[in-house]
C-alpha positions as CSV (number, residue, x, y, z in Angstrom):
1,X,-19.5,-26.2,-9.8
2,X,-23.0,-28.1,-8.8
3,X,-22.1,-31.8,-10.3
4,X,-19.5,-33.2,-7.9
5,X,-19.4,-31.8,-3.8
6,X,-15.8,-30.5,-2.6
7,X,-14.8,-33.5,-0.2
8,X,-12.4,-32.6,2.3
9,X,-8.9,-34.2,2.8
10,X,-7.3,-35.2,6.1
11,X,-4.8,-32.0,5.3
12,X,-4.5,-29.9,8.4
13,X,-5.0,-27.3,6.6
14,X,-8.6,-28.0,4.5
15,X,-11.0,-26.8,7.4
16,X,-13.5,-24.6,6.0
17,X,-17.0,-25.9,5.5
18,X,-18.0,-25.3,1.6
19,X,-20.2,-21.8,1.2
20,X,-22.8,-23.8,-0.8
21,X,-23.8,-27.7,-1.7
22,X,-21.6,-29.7,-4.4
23,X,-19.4,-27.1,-4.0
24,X,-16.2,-28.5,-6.5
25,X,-13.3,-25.4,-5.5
26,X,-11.4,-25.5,-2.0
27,X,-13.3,-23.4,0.0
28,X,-9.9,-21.8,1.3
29,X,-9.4,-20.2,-2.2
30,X,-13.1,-19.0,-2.3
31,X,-13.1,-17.7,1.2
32,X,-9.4,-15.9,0.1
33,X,-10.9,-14.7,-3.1
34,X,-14.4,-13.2,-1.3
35,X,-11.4,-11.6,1.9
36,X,-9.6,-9.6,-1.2
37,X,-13.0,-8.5,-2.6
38,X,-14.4,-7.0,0.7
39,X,-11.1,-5.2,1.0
40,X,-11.1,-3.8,-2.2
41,X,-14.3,-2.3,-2.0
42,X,-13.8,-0.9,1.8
43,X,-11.3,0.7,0.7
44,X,-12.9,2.4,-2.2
45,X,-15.9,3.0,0.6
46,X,-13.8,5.0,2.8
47,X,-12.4,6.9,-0.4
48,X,-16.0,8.0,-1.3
49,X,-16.7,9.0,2.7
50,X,-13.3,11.1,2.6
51,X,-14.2,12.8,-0.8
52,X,-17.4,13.3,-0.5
53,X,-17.2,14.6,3.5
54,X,-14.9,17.6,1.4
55,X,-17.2,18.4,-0.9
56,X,-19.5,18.9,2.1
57,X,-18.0,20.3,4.7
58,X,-15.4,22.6,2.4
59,X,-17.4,25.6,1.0
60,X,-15.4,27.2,-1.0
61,X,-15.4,24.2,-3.0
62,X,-19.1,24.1,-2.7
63,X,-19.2,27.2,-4.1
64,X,-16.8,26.6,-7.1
65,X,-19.2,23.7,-8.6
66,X,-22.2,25.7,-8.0
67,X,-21.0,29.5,-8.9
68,X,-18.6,29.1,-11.2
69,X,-18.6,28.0,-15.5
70,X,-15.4,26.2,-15.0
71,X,-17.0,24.2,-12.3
72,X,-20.2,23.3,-13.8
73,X,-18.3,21.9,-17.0
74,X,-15.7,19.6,-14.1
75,X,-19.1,18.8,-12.9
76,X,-20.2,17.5,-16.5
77,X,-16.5,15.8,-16.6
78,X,-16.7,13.8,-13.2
79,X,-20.8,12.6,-14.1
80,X,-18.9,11.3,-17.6
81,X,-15.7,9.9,-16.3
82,X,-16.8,7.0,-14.6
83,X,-18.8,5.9,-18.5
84,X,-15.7,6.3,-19.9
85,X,-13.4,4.7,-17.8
86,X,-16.1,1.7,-17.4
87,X,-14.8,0.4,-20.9
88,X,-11.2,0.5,-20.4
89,X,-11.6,-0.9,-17.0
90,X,-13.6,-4.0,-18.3
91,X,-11.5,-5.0,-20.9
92,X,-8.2,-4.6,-18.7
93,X,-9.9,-5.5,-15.1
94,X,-7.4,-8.8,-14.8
95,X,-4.3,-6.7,-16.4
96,X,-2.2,-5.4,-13.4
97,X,-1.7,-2.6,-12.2
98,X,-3.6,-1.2,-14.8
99,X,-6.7,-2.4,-13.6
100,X,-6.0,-0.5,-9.8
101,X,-5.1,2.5,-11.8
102,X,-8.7,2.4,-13.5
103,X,-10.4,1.7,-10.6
104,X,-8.8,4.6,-8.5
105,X,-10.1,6.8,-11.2
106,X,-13.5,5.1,-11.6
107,X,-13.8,5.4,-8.0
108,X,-12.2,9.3,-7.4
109,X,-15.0,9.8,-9.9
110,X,-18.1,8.7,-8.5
111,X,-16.4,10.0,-5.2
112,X,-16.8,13.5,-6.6
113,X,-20.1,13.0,-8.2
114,X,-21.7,11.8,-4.7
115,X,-20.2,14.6,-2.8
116,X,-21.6,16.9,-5.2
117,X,-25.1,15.0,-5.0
118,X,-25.2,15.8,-1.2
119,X,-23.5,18.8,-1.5
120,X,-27.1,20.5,-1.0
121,X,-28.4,18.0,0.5
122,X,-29.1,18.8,4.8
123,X,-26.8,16.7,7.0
124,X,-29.7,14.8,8.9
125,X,-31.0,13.2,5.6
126,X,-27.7,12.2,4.4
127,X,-27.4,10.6,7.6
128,X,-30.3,8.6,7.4
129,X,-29.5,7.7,4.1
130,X,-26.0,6.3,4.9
131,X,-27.4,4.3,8.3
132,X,-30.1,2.5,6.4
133,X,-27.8,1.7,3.6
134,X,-24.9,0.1,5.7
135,X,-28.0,-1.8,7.3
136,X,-30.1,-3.2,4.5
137,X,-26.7,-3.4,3.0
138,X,-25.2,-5.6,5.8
139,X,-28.2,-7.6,6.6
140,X,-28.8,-8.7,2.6
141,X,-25.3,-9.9,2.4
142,X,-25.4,-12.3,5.8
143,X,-28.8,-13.1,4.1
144,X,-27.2,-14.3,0.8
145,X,-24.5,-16.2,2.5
146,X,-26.6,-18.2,4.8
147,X,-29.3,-18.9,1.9
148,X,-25.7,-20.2,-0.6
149,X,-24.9,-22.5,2.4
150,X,-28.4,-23.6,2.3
151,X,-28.1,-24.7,-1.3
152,X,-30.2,-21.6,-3.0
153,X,-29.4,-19.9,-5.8
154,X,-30.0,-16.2,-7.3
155,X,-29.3,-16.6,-10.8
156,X,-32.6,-16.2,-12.2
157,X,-32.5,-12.7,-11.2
158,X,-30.6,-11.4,-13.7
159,X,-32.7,-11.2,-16.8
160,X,-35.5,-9.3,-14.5
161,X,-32.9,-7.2,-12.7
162,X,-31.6,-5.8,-16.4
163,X,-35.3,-5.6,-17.2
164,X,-35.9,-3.0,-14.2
165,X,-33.0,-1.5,-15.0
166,X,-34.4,-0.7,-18.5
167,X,-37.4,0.7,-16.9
168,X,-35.4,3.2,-14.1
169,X,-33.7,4.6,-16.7
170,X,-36.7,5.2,-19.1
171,X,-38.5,6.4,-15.5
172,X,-35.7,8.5,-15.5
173,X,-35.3,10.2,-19.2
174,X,-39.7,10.7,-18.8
175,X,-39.1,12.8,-15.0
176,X,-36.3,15.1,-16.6
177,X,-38.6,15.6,-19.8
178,X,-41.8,15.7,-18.2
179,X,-41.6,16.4,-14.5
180,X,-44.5,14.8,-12.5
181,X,-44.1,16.1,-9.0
182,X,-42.3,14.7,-5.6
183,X,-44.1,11.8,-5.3
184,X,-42.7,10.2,-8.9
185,X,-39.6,11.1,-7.5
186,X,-40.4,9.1,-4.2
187,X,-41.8,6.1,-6.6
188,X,-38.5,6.6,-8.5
189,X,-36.8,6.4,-4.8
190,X,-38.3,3.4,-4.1
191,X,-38.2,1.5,-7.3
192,X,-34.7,1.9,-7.4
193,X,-33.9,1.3,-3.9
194,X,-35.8,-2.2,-4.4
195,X,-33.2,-3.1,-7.5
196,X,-30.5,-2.6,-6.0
197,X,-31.2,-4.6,-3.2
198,X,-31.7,-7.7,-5.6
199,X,-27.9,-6.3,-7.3
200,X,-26.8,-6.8,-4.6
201,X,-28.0,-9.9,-3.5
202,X,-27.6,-11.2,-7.3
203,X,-23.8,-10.1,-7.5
204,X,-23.4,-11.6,-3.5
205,X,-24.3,-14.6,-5.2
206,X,-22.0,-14.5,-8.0
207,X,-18.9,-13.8,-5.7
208,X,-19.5,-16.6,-4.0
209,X,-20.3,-19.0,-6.9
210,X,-19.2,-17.6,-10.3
211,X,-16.7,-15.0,-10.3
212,X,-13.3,-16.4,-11.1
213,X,-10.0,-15.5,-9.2
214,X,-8.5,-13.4,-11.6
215,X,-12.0,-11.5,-11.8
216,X,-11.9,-9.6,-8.1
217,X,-11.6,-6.0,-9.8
218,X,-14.6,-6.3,-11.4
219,X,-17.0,-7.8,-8.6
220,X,-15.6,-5.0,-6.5
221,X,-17.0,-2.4,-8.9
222,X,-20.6,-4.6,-9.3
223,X,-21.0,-4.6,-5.7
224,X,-19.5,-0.7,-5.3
225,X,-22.0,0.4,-7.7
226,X,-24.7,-1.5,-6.2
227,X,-23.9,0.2,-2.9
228,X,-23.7,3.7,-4.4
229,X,-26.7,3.1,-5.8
230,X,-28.5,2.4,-3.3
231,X,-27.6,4.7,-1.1
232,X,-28.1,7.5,-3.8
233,X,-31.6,5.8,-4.1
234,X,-32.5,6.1,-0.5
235,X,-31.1,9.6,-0.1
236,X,-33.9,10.6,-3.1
237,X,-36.6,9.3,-1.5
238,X,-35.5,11.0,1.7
239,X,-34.8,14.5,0.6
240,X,-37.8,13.7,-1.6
241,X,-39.7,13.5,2.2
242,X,-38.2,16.3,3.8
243,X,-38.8,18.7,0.9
């Protein structure tokens, strides 16, 4: 993609300026590609607001994860799920509509497991949480876009962004073996929130540059889980605050 530059034709048609320099694809086809993406994962979005708005607002189904054996062990299932259903979905993410009916579960899933997480959460930090996300969120991506048309690239990120990764989740397994207190669980806020950030720039990246056409099931989960993330990330270091 970075030998030759896209040249446009005198087709009516070819009008869009390329998203980055020696751009080889049309950038119709990329701009199609990255319209089918966003669509995808707004619609898995709004699935996670309307789930996890039930868990909320509904008590009685509050009250049936938190009181109740047979809740605790759905619980346990819907924190799983989404692992399991990772696999499956990878190898199958080009075969429709099998990939769609993996991703509906993937996403009902992590739906459930975020309503759950602000279940108990107060309304005024899970607000907060959800304003600043849809900002940094926002801005980050514009950010990536204009910095691709301006010929940089985020591919180098990748090796350190799986190296923090590494580290979160060993932060994680020493805070639920050896609890240090509510400011290691603001540092853990923060770390994350700072990884995710580069996800998502990193995977912005790779939807405009890398990701093939057949691959749009799969950069809509990177970029879903990058947002969940996030926002999960933010909402720790928040409650973290208020507590």
């Amino acid at each position: 993609m970075w030998q030759q530059a896209y040249r446009k034709s005198g087709d009516v048609e070819v009008g869009a300026q390329p998203l980055y320099p020696m751009m080889l694809e049309p950038p119709e086809l990329r701009w199609a590609f990255i319209r089918k993406i966003y669509s995808i994962l707004c619609i898995q979005l709004l699935i996670t607001i309307a789930i996890a708005s039930v868990v909320v607002v509904v008590e009685p189904v509050k009250y049936f994860f938190a009181s109740t054996g047979a809740g605790l062990a759905l619980y346990i299932v819907l924190i799983i799920t989404p692992f399991i259903v990772m696999c499956p979905l990878y190898y199958y993410h080009q075969s429709y509509p099998v990939n769609y009916l993996l991703l509906g579960i993937f996403t009902v899933a992590i739906s459930f497991a975020v309503g759950l997480t602000c279940a108990f959460t107060e309304g005024k930090v899970i607000l907060e949480s959800v304003i600043l996300t849809a900002v940094v969120v926002v801005s980050l991506t514009l950010y990536t876009f204009w910095a691709a048309r301006r010929g940089h690239d985020f591919q180098f990120l990748g090796p350190f962004l799986f190296g923090a990764i590494i580290v979160l989740v060993v932060f994680a397994f020493i805070q639920i073996l050896f609890p240090l207190g509510r400011l290691s669980v603001m540092i853990y806020g923060c770390l994350a929130s700072i990884i995710f950030c580069g996800y998502i720039i990193y995977d912005t990246d790779n939807l405009i540059k890398r990701y093939s056409y057949d691959e749009y099931i799969w950069a809509a989960v990177c970029l879903y889980l990058d947002i969940i993330n996030l926002f999960l990330s933010l909402l720790t270091i928040f409650r973290a605050a208020e507590s």
